[in-house]
Legacy VTK file of the C-alpha trace (Angstrom):
# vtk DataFile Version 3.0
C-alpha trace
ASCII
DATASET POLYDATA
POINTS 364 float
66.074 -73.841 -54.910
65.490 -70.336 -54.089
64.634 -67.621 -56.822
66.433 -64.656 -57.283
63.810 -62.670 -55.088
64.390 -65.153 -52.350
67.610 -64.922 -52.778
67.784 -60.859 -52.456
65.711 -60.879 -49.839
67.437 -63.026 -47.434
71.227 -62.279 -48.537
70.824 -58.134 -48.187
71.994 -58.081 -52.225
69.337 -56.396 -54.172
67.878 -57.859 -57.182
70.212 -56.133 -59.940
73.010 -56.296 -57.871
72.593 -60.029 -58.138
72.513 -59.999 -61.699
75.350 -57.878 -62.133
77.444 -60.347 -60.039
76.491 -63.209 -62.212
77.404 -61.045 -65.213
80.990 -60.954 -63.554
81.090 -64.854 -62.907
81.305 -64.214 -58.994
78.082 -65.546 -58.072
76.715 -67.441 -60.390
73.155 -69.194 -60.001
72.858 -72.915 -60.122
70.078 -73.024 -63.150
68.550 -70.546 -65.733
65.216 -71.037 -67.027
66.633 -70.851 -71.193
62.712 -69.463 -71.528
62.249 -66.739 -69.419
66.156 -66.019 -68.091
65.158 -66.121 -64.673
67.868 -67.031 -61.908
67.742 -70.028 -59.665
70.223 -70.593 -57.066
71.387 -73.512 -54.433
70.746 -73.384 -50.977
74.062 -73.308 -49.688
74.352 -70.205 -52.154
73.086 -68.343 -49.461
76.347 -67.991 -47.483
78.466 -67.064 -50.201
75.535 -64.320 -51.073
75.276 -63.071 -47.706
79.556 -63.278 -47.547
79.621 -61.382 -50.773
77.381 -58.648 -49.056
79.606 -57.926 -46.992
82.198 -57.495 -48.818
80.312 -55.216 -50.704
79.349 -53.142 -48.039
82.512 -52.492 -46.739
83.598 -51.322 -50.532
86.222 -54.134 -51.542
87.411 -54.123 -55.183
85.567 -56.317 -57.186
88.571 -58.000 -58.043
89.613 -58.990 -54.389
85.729 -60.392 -53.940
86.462 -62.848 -56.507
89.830 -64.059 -54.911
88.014 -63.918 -51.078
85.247 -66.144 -52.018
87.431 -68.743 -53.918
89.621 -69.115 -51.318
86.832 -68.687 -48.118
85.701 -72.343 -48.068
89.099 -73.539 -48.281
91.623 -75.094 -46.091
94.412 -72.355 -46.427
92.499 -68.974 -45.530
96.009 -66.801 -45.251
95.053 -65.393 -49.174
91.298 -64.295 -47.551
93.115 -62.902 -44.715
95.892 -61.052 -46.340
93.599 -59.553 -48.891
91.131 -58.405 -46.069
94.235 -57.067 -44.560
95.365 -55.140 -47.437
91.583 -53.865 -47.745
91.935 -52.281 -44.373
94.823 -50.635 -44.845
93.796 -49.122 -48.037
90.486 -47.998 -45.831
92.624 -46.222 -43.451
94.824 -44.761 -45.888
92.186 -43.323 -47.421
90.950 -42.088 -44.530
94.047 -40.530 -43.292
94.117 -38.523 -47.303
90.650 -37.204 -46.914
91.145 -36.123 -42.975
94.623 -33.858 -44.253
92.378 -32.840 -47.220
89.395 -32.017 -44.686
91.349 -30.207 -42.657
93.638 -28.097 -45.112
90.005 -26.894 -46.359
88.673 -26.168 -42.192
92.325 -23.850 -42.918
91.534 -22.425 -45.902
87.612 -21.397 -44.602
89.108 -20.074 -41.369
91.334 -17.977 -43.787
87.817 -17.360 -45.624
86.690 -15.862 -42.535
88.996 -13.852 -41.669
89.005 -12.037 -44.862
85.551 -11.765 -45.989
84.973 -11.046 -49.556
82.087 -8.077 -49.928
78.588 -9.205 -49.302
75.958 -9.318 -51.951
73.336 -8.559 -49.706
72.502 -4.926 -49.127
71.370 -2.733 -46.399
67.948 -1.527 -48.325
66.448 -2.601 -51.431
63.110 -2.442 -53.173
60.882 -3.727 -56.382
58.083 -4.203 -58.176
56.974 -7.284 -59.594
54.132 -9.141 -60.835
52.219 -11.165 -58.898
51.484 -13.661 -61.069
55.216 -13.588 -62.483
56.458 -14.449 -58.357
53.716 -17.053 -58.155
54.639 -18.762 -61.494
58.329 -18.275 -60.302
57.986 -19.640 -56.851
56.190 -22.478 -57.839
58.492 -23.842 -59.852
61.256 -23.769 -57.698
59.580 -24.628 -53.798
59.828 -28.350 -54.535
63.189 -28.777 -54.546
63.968 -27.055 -50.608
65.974 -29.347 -48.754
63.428 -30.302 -45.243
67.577 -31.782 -44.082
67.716 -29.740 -40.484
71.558 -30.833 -41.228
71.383 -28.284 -44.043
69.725 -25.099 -43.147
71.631 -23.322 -45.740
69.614 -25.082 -48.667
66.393 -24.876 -46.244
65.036 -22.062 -48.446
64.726 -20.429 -51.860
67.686 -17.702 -52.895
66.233 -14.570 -54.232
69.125 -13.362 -56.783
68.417 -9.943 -58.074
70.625 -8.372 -61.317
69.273 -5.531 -62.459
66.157 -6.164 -63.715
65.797 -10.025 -63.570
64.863 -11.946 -60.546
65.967 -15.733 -60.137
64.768 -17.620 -58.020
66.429 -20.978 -56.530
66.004 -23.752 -54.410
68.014 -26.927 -54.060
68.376 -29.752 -51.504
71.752 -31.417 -53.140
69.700 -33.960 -55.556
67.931 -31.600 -57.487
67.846 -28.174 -58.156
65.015 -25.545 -60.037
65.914 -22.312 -61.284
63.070 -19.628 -62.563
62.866 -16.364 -63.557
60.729 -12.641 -63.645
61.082 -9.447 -64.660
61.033 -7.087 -62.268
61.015 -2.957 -61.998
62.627 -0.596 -59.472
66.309 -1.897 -59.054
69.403 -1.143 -60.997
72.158 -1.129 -58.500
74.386 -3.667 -57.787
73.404 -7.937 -57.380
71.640 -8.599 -54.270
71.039 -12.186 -52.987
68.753 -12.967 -50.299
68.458 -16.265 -48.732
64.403 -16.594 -47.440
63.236 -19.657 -45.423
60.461 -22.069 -46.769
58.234 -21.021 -43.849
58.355 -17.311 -45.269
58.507 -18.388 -48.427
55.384 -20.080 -48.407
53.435 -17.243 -46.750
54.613 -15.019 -48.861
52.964 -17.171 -52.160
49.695 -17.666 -50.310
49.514 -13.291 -51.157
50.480 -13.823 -54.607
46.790 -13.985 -55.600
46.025 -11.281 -58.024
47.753 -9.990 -61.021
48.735 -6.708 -60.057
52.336 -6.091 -58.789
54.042 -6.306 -55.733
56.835 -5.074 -53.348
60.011 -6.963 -52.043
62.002 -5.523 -49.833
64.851 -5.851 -48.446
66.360 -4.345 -45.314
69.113 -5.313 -43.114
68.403 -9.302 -44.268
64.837 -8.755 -43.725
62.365 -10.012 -46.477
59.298 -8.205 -46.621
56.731 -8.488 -49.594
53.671 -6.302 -50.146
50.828 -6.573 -51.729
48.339 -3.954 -51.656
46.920 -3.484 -47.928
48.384 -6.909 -46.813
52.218 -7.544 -45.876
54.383 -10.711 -45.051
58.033 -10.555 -43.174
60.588 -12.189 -41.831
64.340 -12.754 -41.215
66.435 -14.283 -44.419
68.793 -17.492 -43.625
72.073 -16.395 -41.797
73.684 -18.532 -44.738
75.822 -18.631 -48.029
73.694 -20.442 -50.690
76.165 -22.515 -53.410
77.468 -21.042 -56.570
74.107 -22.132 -58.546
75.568 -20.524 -61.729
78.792 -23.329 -61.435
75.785 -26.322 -61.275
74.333 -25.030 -64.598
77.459 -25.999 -66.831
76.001 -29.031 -67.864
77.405 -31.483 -71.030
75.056 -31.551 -74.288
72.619 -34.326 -74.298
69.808 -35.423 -76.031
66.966 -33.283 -76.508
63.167 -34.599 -76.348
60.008 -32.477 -76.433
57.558 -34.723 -74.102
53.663 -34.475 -73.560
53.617 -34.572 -69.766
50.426 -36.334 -69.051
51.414 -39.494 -71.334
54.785 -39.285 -69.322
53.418 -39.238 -65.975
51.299 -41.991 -67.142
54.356 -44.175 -68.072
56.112 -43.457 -65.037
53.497 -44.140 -62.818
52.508 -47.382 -64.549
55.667 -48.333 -65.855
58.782 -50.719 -64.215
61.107 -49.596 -61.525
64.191 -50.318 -59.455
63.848 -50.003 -56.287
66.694 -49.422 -54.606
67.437 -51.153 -51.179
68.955 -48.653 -48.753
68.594 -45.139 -50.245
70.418 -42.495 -48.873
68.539 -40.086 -46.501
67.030 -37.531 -48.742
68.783 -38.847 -51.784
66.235 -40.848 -53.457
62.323 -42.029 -52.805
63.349 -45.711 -53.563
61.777 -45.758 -57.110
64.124 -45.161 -59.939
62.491 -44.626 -63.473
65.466 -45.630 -66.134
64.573 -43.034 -68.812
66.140 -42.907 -72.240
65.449 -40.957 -75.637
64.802 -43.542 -78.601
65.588 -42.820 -82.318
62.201 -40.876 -83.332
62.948 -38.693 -80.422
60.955 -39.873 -77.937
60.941 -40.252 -74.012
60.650 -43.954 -73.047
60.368 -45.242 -69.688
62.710 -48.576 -69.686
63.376 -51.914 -68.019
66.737 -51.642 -65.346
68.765 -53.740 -68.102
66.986 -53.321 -71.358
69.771 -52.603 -74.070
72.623 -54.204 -72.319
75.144 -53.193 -69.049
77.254 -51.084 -71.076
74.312 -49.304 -72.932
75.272 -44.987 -72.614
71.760 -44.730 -74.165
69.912 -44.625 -70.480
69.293 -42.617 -67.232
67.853 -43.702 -64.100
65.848 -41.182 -62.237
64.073 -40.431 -58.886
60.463 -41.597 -60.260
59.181 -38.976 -57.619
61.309 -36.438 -57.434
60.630 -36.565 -61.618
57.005 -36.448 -61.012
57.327 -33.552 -59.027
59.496 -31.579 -61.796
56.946 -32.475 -64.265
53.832 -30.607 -62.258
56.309 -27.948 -61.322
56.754 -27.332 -64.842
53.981 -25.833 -65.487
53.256 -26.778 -68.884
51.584 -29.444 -71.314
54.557 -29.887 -73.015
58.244 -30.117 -71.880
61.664 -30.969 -73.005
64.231 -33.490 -71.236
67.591 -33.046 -71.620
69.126 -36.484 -71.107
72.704 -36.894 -71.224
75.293 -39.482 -69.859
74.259 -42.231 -67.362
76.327 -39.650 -64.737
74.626 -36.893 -66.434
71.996 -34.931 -65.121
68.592 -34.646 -66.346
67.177 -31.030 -67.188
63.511 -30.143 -66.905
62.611 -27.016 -69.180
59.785 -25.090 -70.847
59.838 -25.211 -74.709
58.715 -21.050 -74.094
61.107 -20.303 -71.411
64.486 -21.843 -70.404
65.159 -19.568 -67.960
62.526 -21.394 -65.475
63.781 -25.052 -65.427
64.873 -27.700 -62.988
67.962 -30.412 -63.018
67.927 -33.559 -61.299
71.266 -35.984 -60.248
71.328 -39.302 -62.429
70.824 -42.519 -59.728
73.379 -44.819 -60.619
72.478 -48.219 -61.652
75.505 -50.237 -61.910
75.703 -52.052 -58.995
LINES 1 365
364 0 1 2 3 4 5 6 7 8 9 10 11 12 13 14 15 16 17 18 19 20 21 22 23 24 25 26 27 28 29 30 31 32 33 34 35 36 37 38 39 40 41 42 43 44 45 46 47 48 49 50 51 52 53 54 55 56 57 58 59 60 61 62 63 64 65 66 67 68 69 70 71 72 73 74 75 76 77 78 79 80 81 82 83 84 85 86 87 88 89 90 91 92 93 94 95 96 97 98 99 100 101 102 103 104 105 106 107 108 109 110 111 112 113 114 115 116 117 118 119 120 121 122 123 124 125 126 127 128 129 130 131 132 133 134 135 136 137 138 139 140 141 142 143 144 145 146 147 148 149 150 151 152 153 154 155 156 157 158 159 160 161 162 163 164 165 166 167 168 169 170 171 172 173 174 175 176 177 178 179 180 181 182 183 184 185 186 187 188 189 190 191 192 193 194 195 196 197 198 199 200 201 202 203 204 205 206 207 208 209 210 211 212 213 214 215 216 217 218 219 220 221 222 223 224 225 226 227 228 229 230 231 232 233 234 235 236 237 238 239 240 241 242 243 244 245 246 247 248 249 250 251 252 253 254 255 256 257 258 259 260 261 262 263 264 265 266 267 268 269 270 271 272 273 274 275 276 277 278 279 280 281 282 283 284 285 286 287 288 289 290 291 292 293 294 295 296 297 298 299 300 301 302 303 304 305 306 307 308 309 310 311 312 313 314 315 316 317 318 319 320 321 322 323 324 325 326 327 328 329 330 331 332 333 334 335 336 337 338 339 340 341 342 343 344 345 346 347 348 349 350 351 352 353 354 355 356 357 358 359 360 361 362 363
């Protein structure tokens, strides 16, 4: 018989994708140890595993997988074959929606285009600001730049000036950090300035000392002074995303964590590893977090609590690593929400510097 590792291994179905189809009676294994729970399946279990893969993969409902497996091994195959019919058609359908809905947006950019709204970027601007308030500022945010050549417009931080408060703002589609300093010397109008990583991380290596410096702006040129040394560069020909419309996020469940024992848990504690991340969307590892009834952070197992348990999140273990050190602090608080939710990263004494990062869904 071959265990449930085996079994993932060879058939393409991950681990907890193989439970969750034995949940749903479609493949169920031949034996379960009543001790331990663990799955044990037939040989010949294979096919129908490596079949249901498939049908997976090309996004049938689960209700049609149960019907094509019934009927695959028997004589009359015109069911299997008018329900893989039907599948394609809905596939094309679907296809044909999205290309019309594709295309009425091309329509509506061109329109866009045509009829710019006014820039926020300006011909000339300048400021003062701390050193150590741009450091602090920059460091919390430079994690999260997208290094996707396919997306040049999130391929930097956004420098988004109001008055006096600068925020900066860097995200690469699965996570997103937001942080903030005061700053002297501007009161016109919002400026935004879109400034590469490469430039970007020059400019931090100045931010040394604690007395201010300059930023500048001219003609979408970045330049940043501090005392007899200087850094410049070109900003991103780009429009960076409505950041302020990915803050609107539903109430969750607060937890004030100590990041060390955290890190420790994650870093020791179980993962799912998922099979065939998507480029840039996940390291592999998934941490499923959830906030127990003292208040508390704990690091859980995939399906501890049940399928239908609202009580958990699963994570990016390194991408949640990464917004702990970029946090700055012994202490932080997790905002965990709905499974769909995300998770928010922020300082108990200062939620204006904080990060967010997209739940990994664990239903299978």
């Amino acid at each position: 018989m071959r265990s449930i590792g085996e079994m993932a291994r060879d058939s393409g179905l991950g681990v907890s994708a193989l439970r969750f189809y034995d949940r749903a009676g479609v493949l169920i294994p031949a034996w379960v140890d009543p001790v331990s729970g663990y799955r044990w399946y037939e040989p010949e279990q294979l096919d129908e595993a490596r079949l249901l893969a498939r049908l997976r993969r090309a996004g049938m409902p689960l209700a049609d997988i149960r019907l094509v497996l019934a009927g695959w091994s028997g004589t009359d195959t015109d069911l299997v074959r008018t329900l893989l019919q039907a599948h394609l058609r809905r596939l094309e359908r679907g296809l044909s929606d999205a290309r019309h809905e594709v295309s009425t947006l091309r329509a509506l950019l061109d329109l866009r285009e045509k009829n710019p709204m006014t820039s926020l970027r300006t011909p000339a601007l300048g400021l003062s600001v701390p050193a150590s308030a741009l450091a602090a500022a920059l460091d919390a945010v430079r994690f999260a730049v997208t290094e996707d050549p396919e997306l040049p417009m999130l391929g930097g931080v956004l420098f988004d000036i109001e008055g006096e408060a600068l925020r900066v703002v860097a995200t690469d589609r699965y996570r997103m950090a937001v942080a903030r300093a005061v700053t002297t010397g501007h009161e016109g109008p919002r400026v935004q300035a879109l400034v590469p990583a490469p430039l970007v991380d020059a400019m931090r290596a100045l931010l040394t000392g604690e007395e201010p410096v300059r930023l500048a702006v001219d003609r979408d040129r970045m330049t940043l002074e501090a005392g007899d040394r200087q850094v410049a560069g070109p900003c991103l020909d780009h429009d960076f995303p409505d950041y302020r419309r990915l803050l609107q996020l539903p109430a969750g469940s607060r937890a004030a964590v100590d990041v060390s024992v955290l890190r420790k848990e994650l870093e020791t504690g179980p993962v799912r590893r998922v099979e065939a991340p998507e480029k840039g969307g996940t390291s592999g590892d998934v941490s499923v977090l959830s906030v127990k009834d003292d208040g508390t952070v704990a690091v859980r197992e995939d399906r501890e609590g049940g399928d239908h348990d609202q009580n958990r999140v699963g994570v990016d273990r390194a991408f949640l690593l990464q917004a702990l050190a970029a946090g700055g602090r012994d202490r932080l608080i997790l905002e965990l929400g709905a499974p769909t939710a995300p998770v928010a990263i922020c300082r108990p004494d200062d939620e204006d510097t904080f990060s967010i990062l997209m739940p990994v869904r664990l239903e299978d």
